[in-house]
NUNUZA-139483 format. One record per residue: chain; x, y, z of N, C-alpha, C, O, CB in turn. Coordinates in steps of 0.2 Angstrom, whole numbers, plus 5000, padded with zeros to 4 digits. Glycine has a CB too. Layout:
N
NODE c n.c1 n.c2 n.c3 ca.c1 ca.c2 ca.c3 c.c1 c.c2 c.c3 o.c1 o.c2 o.c3 cb.c1 cb.c2 cb.c3
NODE A    X    Y    Z     X     Y     Z    X    Y    Z    X    Y    Z     X     Y     Z
...
//
This chain:
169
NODE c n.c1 n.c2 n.c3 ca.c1 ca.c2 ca.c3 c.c1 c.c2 c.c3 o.c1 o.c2 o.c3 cb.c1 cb.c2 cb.c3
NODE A 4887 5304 5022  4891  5299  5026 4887 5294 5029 4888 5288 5029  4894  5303  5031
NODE A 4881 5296 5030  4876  5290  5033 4878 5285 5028 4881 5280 5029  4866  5293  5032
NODE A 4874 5288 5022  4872  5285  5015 4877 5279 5016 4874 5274 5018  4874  5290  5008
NODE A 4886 5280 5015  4888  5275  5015 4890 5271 5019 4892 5265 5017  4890  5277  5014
NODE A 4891 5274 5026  4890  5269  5033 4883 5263 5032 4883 5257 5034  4886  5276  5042
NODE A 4876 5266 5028  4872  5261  5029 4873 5256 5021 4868 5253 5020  4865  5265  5031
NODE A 4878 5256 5017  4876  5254  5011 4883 5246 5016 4883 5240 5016  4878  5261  5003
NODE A 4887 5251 5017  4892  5243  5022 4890 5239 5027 4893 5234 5028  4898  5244  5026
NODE A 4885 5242 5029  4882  5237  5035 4876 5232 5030 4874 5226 5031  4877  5243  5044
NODE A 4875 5235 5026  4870  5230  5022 4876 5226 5019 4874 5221 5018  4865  5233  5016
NODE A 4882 5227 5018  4885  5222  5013 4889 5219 5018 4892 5214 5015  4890  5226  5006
NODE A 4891 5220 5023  4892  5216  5030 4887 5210 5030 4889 5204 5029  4890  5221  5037
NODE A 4881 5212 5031  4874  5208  5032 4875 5202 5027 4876 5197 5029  4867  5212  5029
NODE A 4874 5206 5021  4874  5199  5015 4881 5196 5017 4881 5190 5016  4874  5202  5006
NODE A 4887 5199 5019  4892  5193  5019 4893 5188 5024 4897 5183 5023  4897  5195  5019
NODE A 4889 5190 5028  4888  5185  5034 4881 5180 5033 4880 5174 5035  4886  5191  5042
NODE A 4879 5183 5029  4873  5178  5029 4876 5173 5024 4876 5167 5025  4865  5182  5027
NODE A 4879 5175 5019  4882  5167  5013 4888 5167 5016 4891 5164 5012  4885  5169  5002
NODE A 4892 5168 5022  4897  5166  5025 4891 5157 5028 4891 5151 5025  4901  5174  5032
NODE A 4887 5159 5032  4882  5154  5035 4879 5149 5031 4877 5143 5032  4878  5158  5037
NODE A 4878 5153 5026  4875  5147  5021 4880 5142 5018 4879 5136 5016  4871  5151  5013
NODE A 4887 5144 5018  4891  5140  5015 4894 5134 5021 4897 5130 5019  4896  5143  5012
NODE A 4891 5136 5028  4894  5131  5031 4887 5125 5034 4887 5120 5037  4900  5134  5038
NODE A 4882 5129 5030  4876  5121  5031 4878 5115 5027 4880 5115 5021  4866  5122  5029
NODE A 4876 5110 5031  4877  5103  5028 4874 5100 5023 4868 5100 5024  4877  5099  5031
NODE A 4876 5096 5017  4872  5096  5013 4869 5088 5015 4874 5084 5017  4875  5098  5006
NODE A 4862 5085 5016  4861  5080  5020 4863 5074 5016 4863 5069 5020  4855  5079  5022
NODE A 4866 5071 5008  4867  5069  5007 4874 5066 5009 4875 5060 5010  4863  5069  5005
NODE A 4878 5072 5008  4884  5071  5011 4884 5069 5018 4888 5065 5019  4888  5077  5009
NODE A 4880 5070 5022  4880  5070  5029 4879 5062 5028 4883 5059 5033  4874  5073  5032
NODE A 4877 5059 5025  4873  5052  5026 4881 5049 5024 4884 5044 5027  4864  5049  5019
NODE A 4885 5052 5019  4891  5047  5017 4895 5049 5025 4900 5045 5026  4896  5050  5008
NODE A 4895 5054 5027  4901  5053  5030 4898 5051 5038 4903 5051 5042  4905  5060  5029
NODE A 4891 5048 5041  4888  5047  5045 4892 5038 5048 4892 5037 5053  4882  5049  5043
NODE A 4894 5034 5042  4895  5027  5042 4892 5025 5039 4892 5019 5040  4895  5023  5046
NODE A 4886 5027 5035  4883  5023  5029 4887 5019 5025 4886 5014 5023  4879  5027  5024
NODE A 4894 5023 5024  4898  5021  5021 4905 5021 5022 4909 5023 5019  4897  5022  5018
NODE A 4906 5018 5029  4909  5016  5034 4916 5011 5029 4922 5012 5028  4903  5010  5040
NODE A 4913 5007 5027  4914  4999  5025 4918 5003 5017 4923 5000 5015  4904  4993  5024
NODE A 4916 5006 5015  4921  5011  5010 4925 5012 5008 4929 5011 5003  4921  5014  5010
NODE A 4925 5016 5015  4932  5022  5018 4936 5015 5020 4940 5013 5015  4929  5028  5028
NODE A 4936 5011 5023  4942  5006  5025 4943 5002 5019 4949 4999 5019  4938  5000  5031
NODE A 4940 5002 5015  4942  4999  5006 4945 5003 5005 4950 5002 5008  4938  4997  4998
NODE A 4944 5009 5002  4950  5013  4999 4954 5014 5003 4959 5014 5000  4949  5020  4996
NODE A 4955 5015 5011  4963  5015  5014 4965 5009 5011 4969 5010 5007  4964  5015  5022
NODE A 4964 5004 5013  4968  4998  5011 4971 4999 5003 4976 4997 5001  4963  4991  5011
NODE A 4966 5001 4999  4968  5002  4992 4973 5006 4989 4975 5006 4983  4964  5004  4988
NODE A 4976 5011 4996  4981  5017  4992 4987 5014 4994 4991 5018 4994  4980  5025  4994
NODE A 4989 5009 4995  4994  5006  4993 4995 4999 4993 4990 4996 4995  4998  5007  4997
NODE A 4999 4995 4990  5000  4988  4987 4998 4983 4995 5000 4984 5001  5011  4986  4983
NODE A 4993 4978 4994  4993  4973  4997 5000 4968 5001 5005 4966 4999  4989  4971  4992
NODE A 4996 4968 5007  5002  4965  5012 5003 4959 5011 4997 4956 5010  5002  4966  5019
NODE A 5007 4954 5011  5011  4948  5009 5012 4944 5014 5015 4948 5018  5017  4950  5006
NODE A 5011 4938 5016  5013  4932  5022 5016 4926 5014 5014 4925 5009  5005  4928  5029
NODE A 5019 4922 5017  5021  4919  5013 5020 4910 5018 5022 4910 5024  5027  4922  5010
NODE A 5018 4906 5016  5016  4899  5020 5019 4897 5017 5018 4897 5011  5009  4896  5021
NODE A 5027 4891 5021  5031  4887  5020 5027 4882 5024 5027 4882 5030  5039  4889  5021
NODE A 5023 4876 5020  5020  4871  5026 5017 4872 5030 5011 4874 5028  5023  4867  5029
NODE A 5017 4873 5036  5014  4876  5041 5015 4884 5045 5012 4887 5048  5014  4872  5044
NODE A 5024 4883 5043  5025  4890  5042 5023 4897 5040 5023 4897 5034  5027  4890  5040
NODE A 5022 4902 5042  5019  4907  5040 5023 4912 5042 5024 4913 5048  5012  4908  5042
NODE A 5027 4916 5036  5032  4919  5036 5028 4927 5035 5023 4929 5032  5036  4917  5031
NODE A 5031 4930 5038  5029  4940  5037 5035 4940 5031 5040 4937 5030  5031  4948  5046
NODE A 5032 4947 5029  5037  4949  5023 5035 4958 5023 5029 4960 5024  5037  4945  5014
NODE A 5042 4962 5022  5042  4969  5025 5039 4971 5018 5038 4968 5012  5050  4972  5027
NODE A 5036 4978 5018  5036  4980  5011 5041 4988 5008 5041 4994 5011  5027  4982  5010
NODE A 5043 4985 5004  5047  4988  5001 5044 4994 4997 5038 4995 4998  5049  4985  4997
NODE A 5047 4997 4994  5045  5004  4987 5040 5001 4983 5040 4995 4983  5052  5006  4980
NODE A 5035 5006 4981  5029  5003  4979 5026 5011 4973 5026 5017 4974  5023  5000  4988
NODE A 5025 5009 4968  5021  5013  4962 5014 5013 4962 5012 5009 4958  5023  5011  4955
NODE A 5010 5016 4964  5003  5013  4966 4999 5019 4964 5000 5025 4964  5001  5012  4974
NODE A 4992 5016 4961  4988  5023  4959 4980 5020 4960 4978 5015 4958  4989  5027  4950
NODE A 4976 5027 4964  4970  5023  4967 4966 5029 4966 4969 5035 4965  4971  5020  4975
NODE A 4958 5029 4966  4955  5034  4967 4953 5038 4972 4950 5035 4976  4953  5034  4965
NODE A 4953 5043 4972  4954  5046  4980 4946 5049 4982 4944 5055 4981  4962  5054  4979
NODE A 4942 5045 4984  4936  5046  4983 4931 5053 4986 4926 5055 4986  4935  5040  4984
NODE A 4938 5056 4989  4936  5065  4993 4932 5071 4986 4927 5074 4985  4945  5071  4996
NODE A 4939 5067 4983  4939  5071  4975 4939 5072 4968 4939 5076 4964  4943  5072  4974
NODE A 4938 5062 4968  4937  5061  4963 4939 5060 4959 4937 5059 4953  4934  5063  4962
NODE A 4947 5061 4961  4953  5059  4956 4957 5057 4957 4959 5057 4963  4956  5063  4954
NODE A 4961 5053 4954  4966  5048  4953 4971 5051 4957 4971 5057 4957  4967  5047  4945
NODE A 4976 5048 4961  4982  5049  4965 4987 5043 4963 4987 5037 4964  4981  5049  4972
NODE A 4993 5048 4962  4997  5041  4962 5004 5042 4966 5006 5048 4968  4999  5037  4953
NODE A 5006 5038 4968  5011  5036  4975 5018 5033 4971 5017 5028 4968  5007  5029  4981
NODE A 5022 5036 4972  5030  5032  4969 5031 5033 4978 5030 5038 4982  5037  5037  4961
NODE A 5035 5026 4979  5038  5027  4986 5046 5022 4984 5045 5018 4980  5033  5024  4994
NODE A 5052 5024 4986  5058  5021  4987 5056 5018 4994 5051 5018 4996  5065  5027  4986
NODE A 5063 5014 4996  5062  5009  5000 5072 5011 5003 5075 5014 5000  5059  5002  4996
NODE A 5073 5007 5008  5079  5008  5011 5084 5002 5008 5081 4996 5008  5078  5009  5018
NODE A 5089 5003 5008  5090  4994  5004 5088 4990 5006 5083 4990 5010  5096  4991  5003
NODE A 5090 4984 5005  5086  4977  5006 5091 4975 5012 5088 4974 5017  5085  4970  4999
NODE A 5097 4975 5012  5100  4972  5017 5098 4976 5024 5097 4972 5029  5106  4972  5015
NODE A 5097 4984 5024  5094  4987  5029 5086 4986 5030 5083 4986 5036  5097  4993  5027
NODE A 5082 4985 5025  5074  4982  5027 5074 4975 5030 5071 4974 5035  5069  4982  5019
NODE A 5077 4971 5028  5078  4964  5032 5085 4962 5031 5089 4964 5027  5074  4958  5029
NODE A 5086 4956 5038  5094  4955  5038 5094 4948 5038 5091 4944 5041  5098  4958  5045
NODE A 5101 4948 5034  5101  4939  5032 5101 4935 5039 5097 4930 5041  5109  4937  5026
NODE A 5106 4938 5042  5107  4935  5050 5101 4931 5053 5100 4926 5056  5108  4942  5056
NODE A 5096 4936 5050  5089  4933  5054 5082 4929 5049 5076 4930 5049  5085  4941  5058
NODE A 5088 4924 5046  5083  4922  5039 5079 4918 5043 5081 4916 5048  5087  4916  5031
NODE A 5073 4917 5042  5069  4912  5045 5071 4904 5040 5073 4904 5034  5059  4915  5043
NODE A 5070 4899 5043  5074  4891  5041 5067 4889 5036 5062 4890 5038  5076  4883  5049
NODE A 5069 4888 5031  5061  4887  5029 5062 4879 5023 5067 4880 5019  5057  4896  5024
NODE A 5058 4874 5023  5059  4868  5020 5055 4870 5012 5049 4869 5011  5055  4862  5026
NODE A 5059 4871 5005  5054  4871  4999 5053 4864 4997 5052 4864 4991  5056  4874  4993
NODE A 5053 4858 5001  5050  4852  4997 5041 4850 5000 5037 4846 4998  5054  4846  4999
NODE A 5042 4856 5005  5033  4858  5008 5031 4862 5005 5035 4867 5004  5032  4860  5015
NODE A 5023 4861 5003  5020  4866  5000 5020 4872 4999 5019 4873 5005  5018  4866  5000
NODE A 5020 4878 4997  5023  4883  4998 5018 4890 4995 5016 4891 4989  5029  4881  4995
NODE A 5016 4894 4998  5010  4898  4996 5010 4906 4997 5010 4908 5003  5003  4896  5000
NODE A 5010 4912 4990  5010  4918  4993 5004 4918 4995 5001 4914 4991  5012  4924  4990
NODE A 5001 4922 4999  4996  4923  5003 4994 4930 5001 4992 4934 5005  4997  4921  5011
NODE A 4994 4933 4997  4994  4941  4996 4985 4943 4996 4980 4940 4994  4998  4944  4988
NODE A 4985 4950 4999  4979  4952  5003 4974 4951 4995 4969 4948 4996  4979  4962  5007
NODE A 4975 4952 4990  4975  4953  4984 4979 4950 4978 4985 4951 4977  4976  4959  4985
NODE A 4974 4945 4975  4981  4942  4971 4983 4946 4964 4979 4946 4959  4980  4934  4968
NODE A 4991 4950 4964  4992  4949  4957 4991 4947 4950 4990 4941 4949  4995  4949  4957
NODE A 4992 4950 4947  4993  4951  4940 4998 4942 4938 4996 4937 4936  4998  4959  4938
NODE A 5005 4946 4940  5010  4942  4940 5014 4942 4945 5012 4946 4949  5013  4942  4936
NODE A 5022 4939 4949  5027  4940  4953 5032 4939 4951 5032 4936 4946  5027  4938  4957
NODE A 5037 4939 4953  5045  4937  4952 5048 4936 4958 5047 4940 4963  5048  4942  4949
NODE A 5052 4933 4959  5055  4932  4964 5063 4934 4963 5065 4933 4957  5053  4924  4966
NODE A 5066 4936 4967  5073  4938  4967 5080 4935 4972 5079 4936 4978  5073  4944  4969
NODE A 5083 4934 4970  5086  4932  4975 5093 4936 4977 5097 4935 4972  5087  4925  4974
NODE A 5096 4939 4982  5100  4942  4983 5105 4940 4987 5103 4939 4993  5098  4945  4984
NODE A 5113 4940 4988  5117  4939  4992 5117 4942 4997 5116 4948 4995  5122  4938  4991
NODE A 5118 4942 5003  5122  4948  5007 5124 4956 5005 5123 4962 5006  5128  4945  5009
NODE A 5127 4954 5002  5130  4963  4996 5126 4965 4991 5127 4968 4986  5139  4961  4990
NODE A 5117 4963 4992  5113  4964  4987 5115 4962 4980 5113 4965 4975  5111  4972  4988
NODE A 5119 4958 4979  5121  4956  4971 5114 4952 4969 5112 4948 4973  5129  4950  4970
NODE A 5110 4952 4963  5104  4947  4962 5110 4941 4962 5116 4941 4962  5099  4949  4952
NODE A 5107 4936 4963  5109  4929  4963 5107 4927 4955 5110 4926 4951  5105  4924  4969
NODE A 5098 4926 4956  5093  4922  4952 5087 4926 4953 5085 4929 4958  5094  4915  4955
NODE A 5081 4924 4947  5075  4926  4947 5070 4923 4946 5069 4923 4940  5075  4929  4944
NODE A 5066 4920 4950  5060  4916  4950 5055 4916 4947 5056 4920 4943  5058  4916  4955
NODE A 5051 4913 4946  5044  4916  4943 5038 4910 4950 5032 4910 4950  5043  4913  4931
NODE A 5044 4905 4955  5039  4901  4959 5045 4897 4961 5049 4894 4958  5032  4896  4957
NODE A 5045 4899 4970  5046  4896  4975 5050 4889 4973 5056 4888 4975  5040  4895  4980
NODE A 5047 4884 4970  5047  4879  4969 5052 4878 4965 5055 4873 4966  5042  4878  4968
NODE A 5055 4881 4959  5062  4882  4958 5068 4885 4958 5072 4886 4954  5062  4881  4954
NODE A 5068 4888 4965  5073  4890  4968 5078 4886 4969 5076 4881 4969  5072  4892  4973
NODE A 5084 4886 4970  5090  4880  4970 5095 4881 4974 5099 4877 4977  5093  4880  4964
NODE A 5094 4889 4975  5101  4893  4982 5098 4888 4988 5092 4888 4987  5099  4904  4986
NODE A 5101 4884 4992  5101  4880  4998 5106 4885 5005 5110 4882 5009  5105  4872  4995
NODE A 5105 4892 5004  5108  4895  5011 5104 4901 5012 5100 4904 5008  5116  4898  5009
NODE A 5106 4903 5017  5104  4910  5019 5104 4915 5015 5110 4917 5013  5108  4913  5025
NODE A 5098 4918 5013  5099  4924  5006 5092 4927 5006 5087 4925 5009  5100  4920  4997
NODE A 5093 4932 5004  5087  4941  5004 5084 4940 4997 5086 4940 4991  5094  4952  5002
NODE A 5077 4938 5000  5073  4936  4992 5066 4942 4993 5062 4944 4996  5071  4926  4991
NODE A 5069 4944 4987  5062  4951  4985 5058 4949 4980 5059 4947 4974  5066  4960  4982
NODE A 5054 4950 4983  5046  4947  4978 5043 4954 4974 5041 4957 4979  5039  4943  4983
NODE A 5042 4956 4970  5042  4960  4963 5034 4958 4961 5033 4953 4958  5049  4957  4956
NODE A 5028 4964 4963  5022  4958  4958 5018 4966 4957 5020 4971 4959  5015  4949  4965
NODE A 5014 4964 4954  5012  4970  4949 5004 4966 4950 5002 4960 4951  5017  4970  4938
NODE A 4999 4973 4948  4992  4973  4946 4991 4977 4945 4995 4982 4946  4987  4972  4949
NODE A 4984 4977 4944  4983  4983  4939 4983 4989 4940 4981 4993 4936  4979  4983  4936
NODE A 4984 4992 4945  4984  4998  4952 4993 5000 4953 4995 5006 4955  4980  4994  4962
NODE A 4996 4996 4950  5004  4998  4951 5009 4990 4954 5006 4984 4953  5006  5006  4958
NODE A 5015 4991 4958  5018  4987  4957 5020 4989 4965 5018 4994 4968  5023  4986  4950
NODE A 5024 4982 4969  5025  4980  4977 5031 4976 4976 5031 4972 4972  5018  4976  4981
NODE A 5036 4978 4981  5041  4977  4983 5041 4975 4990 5041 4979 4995  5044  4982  4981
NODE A 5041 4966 4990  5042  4965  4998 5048 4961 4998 5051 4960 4992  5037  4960  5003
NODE A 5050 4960 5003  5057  4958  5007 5057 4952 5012 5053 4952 5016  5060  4965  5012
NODE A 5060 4947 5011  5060  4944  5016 5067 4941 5015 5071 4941 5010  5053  4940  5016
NODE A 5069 4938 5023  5078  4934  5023 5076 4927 5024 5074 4925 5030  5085  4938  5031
NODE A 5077 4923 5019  5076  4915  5020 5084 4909 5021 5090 4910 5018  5072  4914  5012
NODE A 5083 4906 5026  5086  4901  5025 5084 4894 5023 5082 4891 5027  5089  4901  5029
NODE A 5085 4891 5016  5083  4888  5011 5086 4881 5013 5093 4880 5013  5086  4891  5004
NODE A 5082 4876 5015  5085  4870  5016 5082 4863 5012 5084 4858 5012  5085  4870  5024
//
């Protein structure tokens, strides 16, 4: 009986002791997660989803919401790829024509994206979400009224859906 009382307290022992060994730090990991590589971590958040959008009508500087977005980035904990499908709420419910910002296209006109795409498209939508028309630049748009225009742009990480309610004068 001894015998076995003293054969568990040894195997107690050893489990406590690699219980301990597995929670020391390893230093080089220490050094990544100390702010050596601070500056990193704040890239890859920004990278796990599509880049934010203003758009500059002349001196104007419009916001635009973001929409449903397909995105794949590396998830640098693990070392593996993640990817993100997100839906979006419709467009008339993400922005409202009511509250189009007045915006002049014979003034220069500029997406501002954190990140430039690949490519974009531009959409134009009535009120009842019907497409109107589809852009490829600001500049030949032709709707002259209040309308839900969704900009569509792709790179090489996936694709972004923003929203914005323009009134086109």
């Amino acid at each position: 009986m001894k015998k076995m009382y003293l054969i568990s307290v040894v195997f107690m022992f050893f489990a406590l002791v690699a219980c301990s060994n597995s929670n020391e730090s390893n230093p080089e990991q220490d050094d990544a997660s100390n702010g050596n590589e601070k500056s990193q971590e704040v890239n890859l958040t920004q990278n796990e989803k599509p880049p934010s959008l203003t758009i500059t009508f002349g001196e104007e500087i419009v916001k635009t919401r973001q929409g449903g977005y397909s995105w794949s980035y590396l998830d640098s904990q693990t070392g593996q790829m993640v990817n993100i499908e997100t839906d979006s709420i419709p467009l008339t419910k993400l922005v409202n024509v009511e509250d189009a910002v007045s915006v002049i296209l014979t003034e220069p006109v500029t997406l501002n994206f954190e990140k430039e795409p690949l490519n974009f498209e531009i959409r134009v939508y009535d009120n009842n979400e019907n497409m109107i028309a589809t852009y490829n630049d600001f500049k030949d748009v032709k709707e002259k009224e209040k309308a839900l225009y969704e900009i569509l742009a792709t790179w090489e990480e996936g694709t972004g859906i923003y929203a914005v309610a323009l009134d086109v004068q």
